[in-house]
C-alpha positions as CSV (number, residue, x, y, z in Angstrom):
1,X,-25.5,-19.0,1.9
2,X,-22.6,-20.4,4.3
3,X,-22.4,-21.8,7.7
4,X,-18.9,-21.8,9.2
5,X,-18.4,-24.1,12.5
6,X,-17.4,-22.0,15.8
7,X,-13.6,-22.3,16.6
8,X,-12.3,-22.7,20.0
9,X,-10.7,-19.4,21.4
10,X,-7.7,-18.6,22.7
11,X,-7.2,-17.6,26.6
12,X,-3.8,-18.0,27.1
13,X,-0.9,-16.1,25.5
14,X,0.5,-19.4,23.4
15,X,-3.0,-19.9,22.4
16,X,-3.5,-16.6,21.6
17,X,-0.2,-16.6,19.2
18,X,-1.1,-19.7,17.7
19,X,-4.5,-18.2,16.8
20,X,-2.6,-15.4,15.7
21,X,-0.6,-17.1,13.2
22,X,-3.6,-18.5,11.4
23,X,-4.5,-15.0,10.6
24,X,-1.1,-14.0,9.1
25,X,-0.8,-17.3,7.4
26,X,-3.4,-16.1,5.1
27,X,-1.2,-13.4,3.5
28,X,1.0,-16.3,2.0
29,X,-1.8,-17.7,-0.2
30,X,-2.1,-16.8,-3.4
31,X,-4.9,-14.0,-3.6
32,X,-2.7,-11.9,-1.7
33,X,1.0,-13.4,-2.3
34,X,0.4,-11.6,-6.0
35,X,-3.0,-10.6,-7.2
36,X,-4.1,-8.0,-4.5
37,X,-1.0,-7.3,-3.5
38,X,1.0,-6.5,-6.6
39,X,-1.0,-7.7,-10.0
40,X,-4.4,-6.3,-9.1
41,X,-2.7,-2.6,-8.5
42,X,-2.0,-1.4,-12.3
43,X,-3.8,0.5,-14.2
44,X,-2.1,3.6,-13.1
45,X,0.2,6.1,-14.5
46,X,2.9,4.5,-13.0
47,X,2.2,0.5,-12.7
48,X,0.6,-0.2,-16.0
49,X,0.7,-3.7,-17.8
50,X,-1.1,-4.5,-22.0
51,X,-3.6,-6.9,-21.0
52,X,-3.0,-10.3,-22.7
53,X,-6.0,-11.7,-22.7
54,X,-7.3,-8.6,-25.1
55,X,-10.6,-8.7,-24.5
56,X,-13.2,-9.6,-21.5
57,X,-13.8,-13.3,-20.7
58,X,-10.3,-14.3,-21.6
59,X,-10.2,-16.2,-18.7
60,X,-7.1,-14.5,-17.4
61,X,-6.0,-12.1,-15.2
62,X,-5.0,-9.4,-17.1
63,X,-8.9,-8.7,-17.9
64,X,-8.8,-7.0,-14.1
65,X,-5.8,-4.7,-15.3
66,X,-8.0,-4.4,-18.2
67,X,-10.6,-2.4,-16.2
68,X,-12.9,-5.8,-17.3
69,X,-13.6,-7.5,-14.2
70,X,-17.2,-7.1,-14.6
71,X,-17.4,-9.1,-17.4
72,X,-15.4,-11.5,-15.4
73,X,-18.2,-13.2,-13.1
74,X,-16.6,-16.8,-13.4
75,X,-13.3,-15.9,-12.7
76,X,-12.2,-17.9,-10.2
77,X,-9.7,-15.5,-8.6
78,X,-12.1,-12.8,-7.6
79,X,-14.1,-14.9,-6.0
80,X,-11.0,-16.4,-4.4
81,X,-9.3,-13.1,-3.2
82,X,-13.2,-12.7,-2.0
83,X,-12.8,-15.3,0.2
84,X,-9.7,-14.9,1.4
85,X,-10.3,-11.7,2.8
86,X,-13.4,-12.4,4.9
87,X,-11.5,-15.6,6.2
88,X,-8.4,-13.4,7.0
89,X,-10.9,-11.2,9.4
90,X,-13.0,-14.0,10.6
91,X,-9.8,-15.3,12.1
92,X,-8.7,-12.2,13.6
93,X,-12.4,-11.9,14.7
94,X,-11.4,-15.2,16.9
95,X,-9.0,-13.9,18.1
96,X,-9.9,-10.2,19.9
97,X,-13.1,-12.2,20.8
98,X,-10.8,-15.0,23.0
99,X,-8.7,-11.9,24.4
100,X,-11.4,-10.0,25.1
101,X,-12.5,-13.3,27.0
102,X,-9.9,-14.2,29.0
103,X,-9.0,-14.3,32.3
104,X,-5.5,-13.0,31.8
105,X,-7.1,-10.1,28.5
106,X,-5.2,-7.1,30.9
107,X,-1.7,-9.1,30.3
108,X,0.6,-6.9,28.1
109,X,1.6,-9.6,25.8
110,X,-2.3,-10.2,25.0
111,X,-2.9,-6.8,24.3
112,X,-0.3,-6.5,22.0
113,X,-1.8,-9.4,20.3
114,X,-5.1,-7.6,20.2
115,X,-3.5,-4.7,18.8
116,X,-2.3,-6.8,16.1
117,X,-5.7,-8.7,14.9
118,X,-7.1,-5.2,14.7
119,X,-4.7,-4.2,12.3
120,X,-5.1,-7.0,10.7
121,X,-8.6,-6.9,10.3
122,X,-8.1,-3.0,9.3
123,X,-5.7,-3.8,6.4
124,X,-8.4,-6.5,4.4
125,X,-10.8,-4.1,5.4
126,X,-9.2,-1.5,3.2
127,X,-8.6,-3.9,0.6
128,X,-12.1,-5.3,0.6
129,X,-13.5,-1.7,0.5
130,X,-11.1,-0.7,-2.1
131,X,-11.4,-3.7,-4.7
132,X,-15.3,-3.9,-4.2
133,X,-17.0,-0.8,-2.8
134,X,-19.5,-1.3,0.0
135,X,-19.6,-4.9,1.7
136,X,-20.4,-6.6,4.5
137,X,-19.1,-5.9,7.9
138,X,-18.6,-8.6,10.8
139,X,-16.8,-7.5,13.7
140,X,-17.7,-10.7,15.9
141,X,-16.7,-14.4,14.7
142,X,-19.0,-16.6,12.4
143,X,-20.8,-18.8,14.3
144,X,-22.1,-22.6,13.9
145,X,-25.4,-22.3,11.5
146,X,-25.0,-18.7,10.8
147,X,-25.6,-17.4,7.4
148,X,-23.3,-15.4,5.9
149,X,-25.4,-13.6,2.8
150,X,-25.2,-10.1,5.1
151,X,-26.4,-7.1,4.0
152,X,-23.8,-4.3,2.5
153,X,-22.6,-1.8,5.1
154,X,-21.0,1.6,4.1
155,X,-17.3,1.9,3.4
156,X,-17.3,4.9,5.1
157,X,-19.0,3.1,8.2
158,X,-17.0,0.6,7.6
159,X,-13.7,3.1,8.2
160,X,-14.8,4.8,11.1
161,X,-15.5,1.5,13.1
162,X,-12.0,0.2,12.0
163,X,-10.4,4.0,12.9
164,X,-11.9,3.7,16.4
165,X,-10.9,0.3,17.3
166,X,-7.6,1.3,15.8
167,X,-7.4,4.5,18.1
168,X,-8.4,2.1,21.2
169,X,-5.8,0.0,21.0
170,X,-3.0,1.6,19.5
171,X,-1.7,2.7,22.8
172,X,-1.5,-0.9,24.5
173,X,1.1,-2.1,21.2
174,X,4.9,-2.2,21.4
175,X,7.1,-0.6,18.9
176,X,9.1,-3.2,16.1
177,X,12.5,-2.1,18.1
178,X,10.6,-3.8,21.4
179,X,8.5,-6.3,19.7
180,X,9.8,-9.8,19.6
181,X,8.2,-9.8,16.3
182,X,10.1,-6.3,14.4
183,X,8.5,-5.1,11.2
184,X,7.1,-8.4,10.4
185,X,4.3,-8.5,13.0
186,X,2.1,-5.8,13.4
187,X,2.9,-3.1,15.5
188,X,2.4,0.1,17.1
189,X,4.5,1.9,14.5
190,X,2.1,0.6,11.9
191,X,-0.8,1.1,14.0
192,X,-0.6,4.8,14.0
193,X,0.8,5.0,10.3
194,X,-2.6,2.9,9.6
195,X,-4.9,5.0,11.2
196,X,-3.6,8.3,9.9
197,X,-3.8,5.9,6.3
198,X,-7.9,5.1,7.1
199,X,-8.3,8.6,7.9
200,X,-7.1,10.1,4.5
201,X,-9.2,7.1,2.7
202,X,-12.0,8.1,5.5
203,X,-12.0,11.7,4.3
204,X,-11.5,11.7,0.4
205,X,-14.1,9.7,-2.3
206,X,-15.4,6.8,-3.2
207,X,-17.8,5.3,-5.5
208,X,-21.8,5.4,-4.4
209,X,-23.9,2.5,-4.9
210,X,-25.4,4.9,-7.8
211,X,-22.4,4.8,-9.7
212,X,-21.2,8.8,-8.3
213,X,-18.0,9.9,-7.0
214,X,-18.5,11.5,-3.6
215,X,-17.0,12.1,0.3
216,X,-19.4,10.8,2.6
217,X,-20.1,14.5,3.8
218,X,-22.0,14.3,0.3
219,X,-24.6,11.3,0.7
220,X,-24.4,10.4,4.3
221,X,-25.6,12.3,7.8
222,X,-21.8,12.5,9.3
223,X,-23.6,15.4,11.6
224,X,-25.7,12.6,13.6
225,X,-24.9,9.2,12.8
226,X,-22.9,7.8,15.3
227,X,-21.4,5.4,13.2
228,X,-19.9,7.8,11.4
229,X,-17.9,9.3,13.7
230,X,-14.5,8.6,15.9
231,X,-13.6,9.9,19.4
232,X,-10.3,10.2,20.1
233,X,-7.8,12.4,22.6
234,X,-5.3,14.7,20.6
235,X,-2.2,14.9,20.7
236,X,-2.9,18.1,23.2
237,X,-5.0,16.0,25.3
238,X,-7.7,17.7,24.2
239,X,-10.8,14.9,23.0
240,X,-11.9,15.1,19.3
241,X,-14.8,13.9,17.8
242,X,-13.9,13.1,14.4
243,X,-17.2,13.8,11.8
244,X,-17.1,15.5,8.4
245,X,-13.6,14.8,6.2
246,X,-12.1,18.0,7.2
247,X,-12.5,16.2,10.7
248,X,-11.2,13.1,9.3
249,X,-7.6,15.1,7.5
250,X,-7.3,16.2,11.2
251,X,-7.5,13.2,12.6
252,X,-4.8,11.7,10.0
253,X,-2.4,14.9,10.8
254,X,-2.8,14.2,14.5
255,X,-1.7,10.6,14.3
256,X,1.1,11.1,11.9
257,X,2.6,13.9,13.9
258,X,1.7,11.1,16.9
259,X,4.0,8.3,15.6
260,X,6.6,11.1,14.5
261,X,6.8,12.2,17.9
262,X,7.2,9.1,20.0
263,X,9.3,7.6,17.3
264,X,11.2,10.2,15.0
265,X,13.8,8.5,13.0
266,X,15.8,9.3,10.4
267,X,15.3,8.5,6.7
268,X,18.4,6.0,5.4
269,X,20.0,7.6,3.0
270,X,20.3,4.2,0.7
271,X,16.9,4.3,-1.1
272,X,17.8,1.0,-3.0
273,X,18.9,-0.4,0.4
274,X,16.1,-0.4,1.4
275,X,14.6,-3.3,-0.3
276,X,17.6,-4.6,-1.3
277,X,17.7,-5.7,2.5
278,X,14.6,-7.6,1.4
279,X,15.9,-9.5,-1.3
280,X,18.8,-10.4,0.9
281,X,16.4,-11.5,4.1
282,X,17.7,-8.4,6.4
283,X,15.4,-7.1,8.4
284,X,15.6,-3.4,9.8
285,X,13.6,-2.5,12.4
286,X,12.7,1.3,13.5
287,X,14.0,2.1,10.5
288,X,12.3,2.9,6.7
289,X,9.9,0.4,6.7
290,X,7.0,0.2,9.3
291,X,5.5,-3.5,8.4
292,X,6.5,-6.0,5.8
293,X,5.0,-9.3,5.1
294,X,6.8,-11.9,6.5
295,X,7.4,-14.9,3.9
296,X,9.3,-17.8,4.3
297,X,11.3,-19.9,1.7
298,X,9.4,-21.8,-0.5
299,X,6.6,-21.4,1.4
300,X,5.1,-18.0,0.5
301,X,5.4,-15.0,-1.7
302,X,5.5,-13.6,-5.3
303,X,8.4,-11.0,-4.5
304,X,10.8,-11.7,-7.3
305,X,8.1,-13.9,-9.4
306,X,5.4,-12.2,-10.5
307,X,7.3,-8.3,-9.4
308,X,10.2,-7.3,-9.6
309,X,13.3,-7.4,-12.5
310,X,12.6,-10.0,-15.3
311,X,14.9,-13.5,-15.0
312,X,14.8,-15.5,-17.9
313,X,17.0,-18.0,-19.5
314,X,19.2,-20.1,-17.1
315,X,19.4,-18.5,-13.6
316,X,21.0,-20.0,-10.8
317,X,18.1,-18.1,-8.3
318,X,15.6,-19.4,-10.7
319,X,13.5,-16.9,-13.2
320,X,10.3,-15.1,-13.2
321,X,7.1,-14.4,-14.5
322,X,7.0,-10.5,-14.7
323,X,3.2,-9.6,-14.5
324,X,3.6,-5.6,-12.9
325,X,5.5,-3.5,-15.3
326,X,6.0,0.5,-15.3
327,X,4.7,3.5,-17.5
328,X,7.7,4.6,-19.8
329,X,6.1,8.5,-18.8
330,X,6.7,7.6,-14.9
331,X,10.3,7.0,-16.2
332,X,10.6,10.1,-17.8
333,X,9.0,12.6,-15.2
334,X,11.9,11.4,-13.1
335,X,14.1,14.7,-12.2
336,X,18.0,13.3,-13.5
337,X,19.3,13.6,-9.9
338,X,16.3,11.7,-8.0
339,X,18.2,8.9,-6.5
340,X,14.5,7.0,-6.7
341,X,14.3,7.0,-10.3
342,X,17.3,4.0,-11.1
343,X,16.3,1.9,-7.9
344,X,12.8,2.1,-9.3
345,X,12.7,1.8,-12.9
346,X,14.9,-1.4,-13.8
347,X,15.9,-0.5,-17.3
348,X,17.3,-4.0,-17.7
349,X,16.6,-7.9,-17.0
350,X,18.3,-10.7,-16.2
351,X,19.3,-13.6,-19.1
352,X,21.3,-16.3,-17.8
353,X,22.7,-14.5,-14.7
354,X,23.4,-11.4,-17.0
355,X,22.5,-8.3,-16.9
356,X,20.9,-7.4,-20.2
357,X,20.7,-3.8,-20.8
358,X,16.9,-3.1,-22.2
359,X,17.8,-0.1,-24.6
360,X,14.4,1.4,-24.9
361,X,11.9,2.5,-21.7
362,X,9.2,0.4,-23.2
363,X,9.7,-2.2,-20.7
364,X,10.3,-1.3,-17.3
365,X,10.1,-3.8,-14.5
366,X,9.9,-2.4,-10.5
367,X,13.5,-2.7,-9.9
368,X,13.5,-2.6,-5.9
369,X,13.6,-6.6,-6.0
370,X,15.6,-8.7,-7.8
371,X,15.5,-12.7,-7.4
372,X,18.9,-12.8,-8.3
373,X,20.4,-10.6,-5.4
374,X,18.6,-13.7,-3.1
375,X,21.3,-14.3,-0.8
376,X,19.6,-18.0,0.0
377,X,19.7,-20.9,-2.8
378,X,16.5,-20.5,-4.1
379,X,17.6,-22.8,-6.9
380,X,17.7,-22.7,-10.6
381,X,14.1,-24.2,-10.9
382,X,12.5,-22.3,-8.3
383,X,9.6,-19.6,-9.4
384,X,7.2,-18.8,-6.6
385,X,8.0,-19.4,-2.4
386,X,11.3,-16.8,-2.7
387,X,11.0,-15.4,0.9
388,X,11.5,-11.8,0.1
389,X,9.2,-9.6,2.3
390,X,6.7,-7.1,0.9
391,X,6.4,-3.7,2.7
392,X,3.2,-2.6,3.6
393,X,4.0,0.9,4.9
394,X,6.9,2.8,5.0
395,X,7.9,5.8,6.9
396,X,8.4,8.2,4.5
397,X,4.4,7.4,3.5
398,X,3.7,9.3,7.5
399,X,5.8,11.8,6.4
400,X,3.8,12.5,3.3
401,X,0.4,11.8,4.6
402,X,1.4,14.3,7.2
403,X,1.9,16.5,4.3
404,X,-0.9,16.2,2.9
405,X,-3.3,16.5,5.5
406,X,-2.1,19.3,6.8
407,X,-1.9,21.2,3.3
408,X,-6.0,20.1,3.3
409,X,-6.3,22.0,6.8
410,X,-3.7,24.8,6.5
411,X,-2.5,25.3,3.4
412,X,1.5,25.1,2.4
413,X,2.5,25.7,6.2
414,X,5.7,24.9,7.0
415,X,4.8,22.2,8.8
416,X,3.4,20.2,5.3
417,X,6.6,21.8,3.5
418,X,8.9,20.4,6.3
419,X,7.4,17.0,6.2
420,X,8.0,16.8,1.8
421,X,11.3,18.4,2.2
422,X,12.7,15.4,4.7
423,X,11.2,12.9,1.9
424,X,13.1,14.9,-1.1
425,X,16.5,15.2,0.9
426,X,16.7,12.0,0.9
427,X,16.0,11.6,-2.8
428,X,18.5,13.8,-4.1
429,X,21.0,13.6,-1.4
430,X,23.6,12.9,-3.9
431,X,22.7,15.5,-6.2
432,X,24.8,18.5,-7.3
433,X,22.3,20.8,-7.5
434,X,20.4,19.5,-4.3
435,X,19.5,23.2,-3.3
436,X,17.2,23.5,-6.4
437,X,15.8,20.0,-6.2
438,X,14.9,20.4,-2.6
439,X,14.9,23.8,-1.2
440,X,13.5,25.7,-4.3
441,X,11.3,23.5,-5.7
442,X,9.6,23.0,-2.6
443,X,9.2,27.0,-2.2
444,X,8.2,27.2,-6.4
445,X,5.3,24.7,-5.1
446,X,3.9,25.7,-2.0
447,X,2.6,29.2,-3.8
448,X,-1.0,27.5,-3.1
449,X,-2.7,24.9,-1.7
450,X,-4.1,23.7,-5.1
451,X,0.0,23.5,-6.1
452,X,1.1,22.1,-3.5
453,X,-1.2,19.2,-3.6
454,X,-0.1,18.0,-7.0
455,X,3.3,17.9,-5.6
456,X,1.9,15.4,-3.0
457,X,0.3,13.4,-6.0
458,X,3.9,13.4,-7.9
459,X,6.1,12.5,-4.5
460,X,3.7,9.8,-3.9
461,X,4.5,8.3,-7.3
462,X,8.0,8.9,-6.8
463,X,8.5,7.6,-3.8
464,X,6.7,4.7,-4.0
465,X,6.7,3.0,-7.6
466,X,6.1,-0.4,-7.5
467,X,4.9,-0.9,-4.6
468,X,0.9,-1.2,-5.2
469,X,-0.3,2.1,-3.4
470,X,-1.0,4.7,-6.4
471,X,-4.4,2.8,-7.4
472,X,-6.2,3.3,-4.4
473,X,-4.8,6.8,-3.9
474,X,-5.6,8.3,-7.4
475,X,-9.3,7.2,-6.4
476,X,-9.5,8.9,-3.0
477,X,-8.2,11.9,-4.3
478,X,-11.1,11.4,-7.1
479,X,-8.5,12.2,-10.1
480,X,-8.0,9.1,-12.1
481,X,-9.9,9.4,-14.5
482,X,-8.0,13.0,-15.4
483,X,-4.2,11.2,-14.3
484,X,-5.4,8.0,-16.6
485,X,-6.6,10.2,-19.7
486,X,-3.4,12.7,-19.0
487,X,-1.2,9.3,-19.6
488,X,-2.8,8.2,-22.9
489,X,-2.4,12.1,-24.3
490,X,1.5,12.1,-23.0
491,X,2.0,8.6,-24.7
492,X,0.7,9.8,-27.8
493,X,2.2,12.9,-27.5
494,X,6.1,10.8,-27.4
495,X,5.0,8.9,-30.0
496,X,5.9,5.6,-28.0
497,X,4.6,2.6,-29.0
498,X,5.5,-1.2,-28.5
499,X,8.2,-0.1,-31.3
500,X,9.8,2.8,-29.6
501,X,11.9,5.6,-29.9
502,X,15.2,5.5,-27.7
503,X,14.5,7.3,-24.6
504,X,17.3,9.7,-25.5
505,X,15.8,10.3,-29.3
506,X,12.7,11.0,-27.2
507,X,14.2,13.5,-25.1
508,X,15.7,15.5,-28.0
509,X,12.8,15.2,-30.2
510,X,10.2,16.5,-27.4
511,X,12.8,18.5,-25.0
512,X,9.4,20.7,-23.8
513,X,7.7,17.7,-22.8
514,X,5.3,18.2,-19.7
515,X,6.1,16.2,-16.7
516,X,3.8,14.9,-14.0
């Protein structure tokens, strides 16, 4: 049991900010800076790391990409990342309760703020939900003397009140071109990308408290449980009550199509660029990416530590401690003209500010950040605090989640084939044979809805490799077990090994290999 002392709150709009800030300081500690952010995401069939503890209890890390964290009860960082999420929403809690309280709540600044501690609150939310199942909900600050030991509430309550505060605010938020704050404050780009994000996680599976895979539809009473359900106006004007999860993929269409809409852009053409402006501290707003993390110098953030290309040796921008590697199969289910596939998979290191060329596809580091591209003097003994930003959403993520839900209401339409065609262009827009990549693979896919959706599965991979999404996604969709157990047959299958073949001996040897 815990008691937490009652803060004062904010009613003024440099009150509010400061307030503010406490909440987003909490992404710069360690629990998120590395472990939930990056580390804690393998496991899949495209970030995948060899545990070194070997075996549970090791008292490391690497027992949770293990699939051990059960046997883990004393590990310290659990119970850390535990903490640091419920902290992270009791501050945010402080502050939509001193908006909500002041005299000046109406004021568009504060409003904006309150927009932004929602979202806040939403994102540990969904990883609290995500790391741990069912847990408790507070959506009013600890007080003096309270105690803490609440009861458990549904995830999929838990969704439905974070989609309808989402959807009441939302409207009341500035864009990241208007914002003072860009990409790295919350805003109401993000806002709608998140809700459309709940949504999807709203409608697919999750694990019971008995251990079973199932939508809420399955266990719960979505028909009259209030807390199950979301009201919110269409993009017709028409008002929806959002109840089962075919509800739900509407309601994630309708606010994707909603940000799409009021803020269509254009996907850069630069894949790489994109987080190469990262590594060099550019930031882009109404652009690719919707909200990045905002660390500072020395003060925050594994980008380029624990993630990212290996630098070892002597380095001028200081080296690393590579802890998120990728699956030599992701490599190789690559098309040869996907543009994603190089700025992805880094098939070389670093070694005394040289590139060393790796040789085989056994070790593949995320290659969208790079210490050594740091355009700032990080120093040649520096290892955590580089400054680089870490996306939380991206655009072409609306575009796929728009996809996707309408391919779970529709079918193939055009519409969802529209949507996975602007995220392909961009992919191969250097390729010769473009027309085949894009145009006719897309038609070769959309024969049925069942088709189509494993295409969604494979662009998601594509598109985002590295970046700590595919975990959560493979166990909405309810198919990681099959993509896990597909991965061991494929690596046994190409016969790699930590002594590998040559990816281009593989390649001859087993020409017929199945892709994703």
């Amino acid at each position: 049991k815990h008691v937490m002392c009652e803060k004062p709150m904010a009613h003024n709009t440099e009150d509010a900010q400061k307030v503010l800030m406490g909440v987003y300081a909490k992404f710069a500690e360690d629990p998120f800076t590395s472990r939930m952010s990056n580390v804690w995401m393998q496991n899949t069939d495209v970030e995948c790391m060899t545990p070194s503890a070997g075996i549970p209890n090791g008292g490391h890390r690497s027992d949770i990409w293990g699939l051990q964290a059960s046997a883990d009860v004393s590990f310290s960082d659990i119970y850390r990342a535990w903490n640091n999420n419920y902290e992270t929403i009791d501050r945010a809690n402080q502050v939509i309760k001193g908006i909500k309280e002041s005299s000046i709540s109406s004021n568009a600044e504060m409003q904006h703020m309150l927009g932004e501690a929602y979202c806040l609150k939403a994102y540990r939310y969904w990883l609290l939900v995500n790391f741990w199942g069912d847990v408790p909900y507070f959506d009013v600050p600890a007080v003096f003397g309270e105690e803490l030991d609440k009861a458990k509430t549904d995830k999929n309550i838990i969704y439905s009140k974070l989609i309808q505060e989402l959807v009441e605010v939302e409207g009341n938020m500035k864009f990241s071109d208007i914002s003072t704050g860009g990409v790295e404050r919350m805003n109401r780009d993000y806002a709608l990308g998140l809700i459309s994000k709940l949504a999807l996680f709203r409608a697919g599976y999750g694990m019971t408290s008995d251990g079973q895979m199932k939508r809420a539809d399955e266990y719960l009473d979505v028909a009259s449980n209030s807390e199950l359900a979301v009201t919110y106006t269409d993009n017709s004007g028409v008002q929806q009550t959002a109840r089962t999860y075919m509800d739900y993929y509407k309601l994630a269409k309708n606010y994707a199509e909603k940000l799409i809409s009021l803020k269509p852009r254009a996907l850069r053409t630069d894949f790489a660029g994109i987080f190469k402006d990262q590594c060099t501290y550019k930031v882009v707003n109404n652009s690719d990416i919707l909200f990045e993390v905002a660390f500072v110098e020395s003060f925050g953030g594994d980008v380029g530590w624990c993630i990212g290309v290996p630098n070892t040796g002597s380095c001028k921008n200081g080296t690393t401690t590579a802890q998120v590697f990728l699956n030599p199969i992701y490599y190789m289910s690559f098309a040869d003209n996907d543009i994603r596939r190089d700025a992805t998979c880094a098939r070389y290191s670093i070694l005394n500010d040289t590139i060393s060329a790796l040789g085989n596809v056994t070790s593949l580091s995320p290659g969208k950040w790079n210490r050594a591209w740091a355009t700032k003097s990080l120093g040649s003994s520096s290892s955590k605090g580089t400054g680089i930003n870490w996306p939380l959403m991206r655009y072409s993520e609306v575009l796929l989640m728009l996809a996707e839900a309408e391919n779970e209401i529709n079918g193939p339409t055009d519409a969802a084939k529209s949507a996975l065609k602007l995220v392909r262009e961009r992919a191969f827009n250097s390729s010769p044979t473009i027309t085949n990549d894009v145009t006719n693979y897309i038609d070769s896919v959309s024969v049925s809805k069942e088709l189509f959706f494993k295409a969604i599965v494979n662009e998601r991979a594509w598109e985002f490799g590295g970046e700590g999404l595919r975990r959560f996604d493979l166990i909405r969709w309810n198919n990681y077990g099959e993509i896990i157990n597909k991965v061991v047959v494929d690596l046994n299958n190409w016969a790699i090994s930590t002594d590998s073949l040559l990816l281009n001996t593989v390649k001859t040897t087993y020409p017929d290999a199945e892709k994703f």
